[in-house]
C-alpha positions as CSV (number, residue, x, y, z in Angstrom):
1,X,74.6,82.5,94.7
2,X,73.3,83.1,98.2
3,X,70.7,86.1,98.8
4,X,71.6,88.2,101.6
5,X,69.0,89.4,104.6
6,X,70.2,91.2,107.3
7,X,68.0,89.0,110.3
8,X,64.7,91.0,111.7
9,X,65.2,93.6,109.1
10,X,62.2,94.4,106.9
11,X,62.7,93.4,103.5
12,X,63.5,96.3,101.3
13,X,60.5,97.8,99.2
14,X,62.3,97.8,95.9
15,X,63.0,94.5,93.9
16,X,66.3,94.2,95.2
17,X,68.6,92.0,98.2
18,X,70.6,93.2,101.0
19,X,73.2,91.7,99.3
20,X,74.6,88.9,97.0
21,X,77.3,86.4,98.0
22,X,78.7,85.1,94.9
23,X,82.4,83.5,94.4
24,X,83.9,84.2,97.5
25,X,83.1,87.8,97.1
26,X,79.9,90.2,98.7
27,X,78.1,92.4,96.7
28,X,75.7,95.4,98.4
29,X,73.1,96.9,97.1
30,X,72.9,100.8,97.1
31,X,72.9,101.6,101.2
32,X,71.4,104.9,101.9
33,X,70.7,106.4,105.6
34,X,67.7,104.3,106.2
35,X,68.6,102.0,109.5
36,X,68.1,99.0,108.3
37,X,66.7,96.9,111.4
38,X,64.0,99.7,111.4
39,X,63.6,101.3,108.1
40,X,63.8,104.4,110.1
41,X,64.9,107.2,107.6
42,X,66.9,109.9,108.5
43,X,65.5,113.2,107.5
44,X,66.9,114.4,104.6
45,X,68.6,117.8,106.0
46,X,70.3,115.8,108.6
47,X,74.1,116.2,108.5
48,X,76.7,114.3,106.2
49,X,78.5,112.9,108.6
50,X,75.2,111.6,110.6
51,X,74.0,110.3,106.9
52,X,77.5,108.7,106.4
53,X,77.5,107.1,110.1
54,X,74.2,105.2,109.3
55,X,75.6,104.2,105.9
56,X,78.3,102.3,107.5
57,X,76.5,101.2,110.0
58,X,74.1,99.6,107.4
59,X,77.1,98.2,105.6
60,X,78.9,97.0,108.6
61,X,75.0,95.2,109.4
62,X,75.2,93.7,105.8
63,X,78.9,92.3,105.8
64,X,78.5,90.7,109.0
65,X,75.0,88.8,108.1
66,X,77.1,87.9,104.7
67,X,80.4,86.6,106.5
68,X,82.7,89.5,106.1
69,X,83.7,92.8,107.8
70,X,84.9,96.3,106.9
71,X,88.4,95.2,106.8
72,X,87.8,92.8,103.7
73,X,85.9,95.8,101.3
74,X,87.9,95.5,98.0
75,X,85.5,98.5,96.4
76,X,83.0,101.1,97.2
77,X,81.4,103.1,95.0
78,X,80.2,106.7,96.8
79,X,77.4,108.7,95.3
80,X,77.4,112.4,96.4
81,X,74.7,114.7,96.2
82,X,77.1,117.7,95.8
83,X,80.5,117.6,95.4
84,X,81.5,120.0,97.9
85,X,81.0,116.9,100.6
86,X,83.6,115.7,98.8
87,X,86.1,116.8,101.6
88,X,84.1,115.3,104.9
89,X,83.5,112.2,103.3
90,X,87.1,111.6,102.5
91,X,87.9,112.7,105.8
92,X,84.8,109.9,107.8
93,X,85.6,107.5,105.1
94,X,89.2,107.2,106.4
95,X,88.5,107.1,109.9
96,X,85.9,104.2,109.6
97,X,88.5,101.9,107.2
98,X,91.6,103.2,109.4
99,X,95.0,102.0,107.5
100,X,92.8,99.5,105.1
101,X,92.6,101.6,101.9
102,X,89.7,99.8,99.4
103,X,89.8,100.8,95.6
104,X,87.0,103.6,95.7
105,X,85.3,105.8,93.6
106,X,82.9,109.1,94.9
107,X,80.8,110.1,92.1
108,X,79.0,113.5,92.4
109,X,75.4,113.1,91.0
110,X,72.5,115.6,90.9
111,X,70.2,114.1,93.5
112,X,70.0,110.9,95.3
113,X,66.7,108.7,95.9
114,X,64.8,110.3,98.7
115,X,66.9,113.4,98.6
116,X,69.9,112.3,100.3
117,X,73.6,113.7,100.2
118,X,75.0,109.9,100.3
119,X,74.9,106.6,99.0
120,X,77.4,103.5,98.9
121,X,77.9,100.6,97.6
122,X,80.6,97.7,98.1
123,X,82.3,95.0,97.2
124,X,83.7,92.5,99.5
125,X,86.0,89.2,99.8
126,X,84.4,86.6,102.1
């Protein structure tokens, strides 16, 4: 099992890695729009798709320091703070993966940590 880092990123508060590469496969931890080189957080009103743009970005940050990309994602796991986003993140989600089409699920929930509309969470091959 190797513990995942991204480089010059502060370590995350909670007791938890970037990411864990285990068996030829990646596994993320919740991502939510914090930039992770910074910890910058996005304010909490700011739009979906801006929340969901620093998501991935985060994720692509994570893959890459782990070995792997976006196009080798075999599962995400979306948690929505209101299920009428439902729609625009269907819509962003496609355009980041383009034709690759990971197993997914997009959970509505009652409030994410911090008060954000979004976090993910993957699974990827190395």
């Amino acid at each position: 099992m190797i513990i995942i880092q991204v480089a010059d990123s502060p370590r995350p508060i909670g007791h938890y890695s970037h990411a864990i590469v285990s068996n030829g496969y990646v596994f993320t931890s919740g991502i939510l729009p914090i930039r992770i080189k910074t910890s910058e957080k996005l304010p909490v009103d700011a739009a979906i798709e801006e929340q969901i743009a620093a998501v991935f970005d985060n994720l692509k940050q994570i893959l890459e320091e782990a070995g792997s990309s976006l196009e080798k994602v075999v599962k995400t796991t979306i948690y929505i703070a209101d299920g009428e986003h439902w729609g625009i993140v269907n819509q962003l989600y496609a355009g980041l993966f383009g034709s690759h089409r990971p197993a997914r699920s997009i959970i509505p929930v009652k409030e994410l940590h911090f008060g954000y509309k979004i976090e993910l969470e993957a699974v990827a091959e190395l």
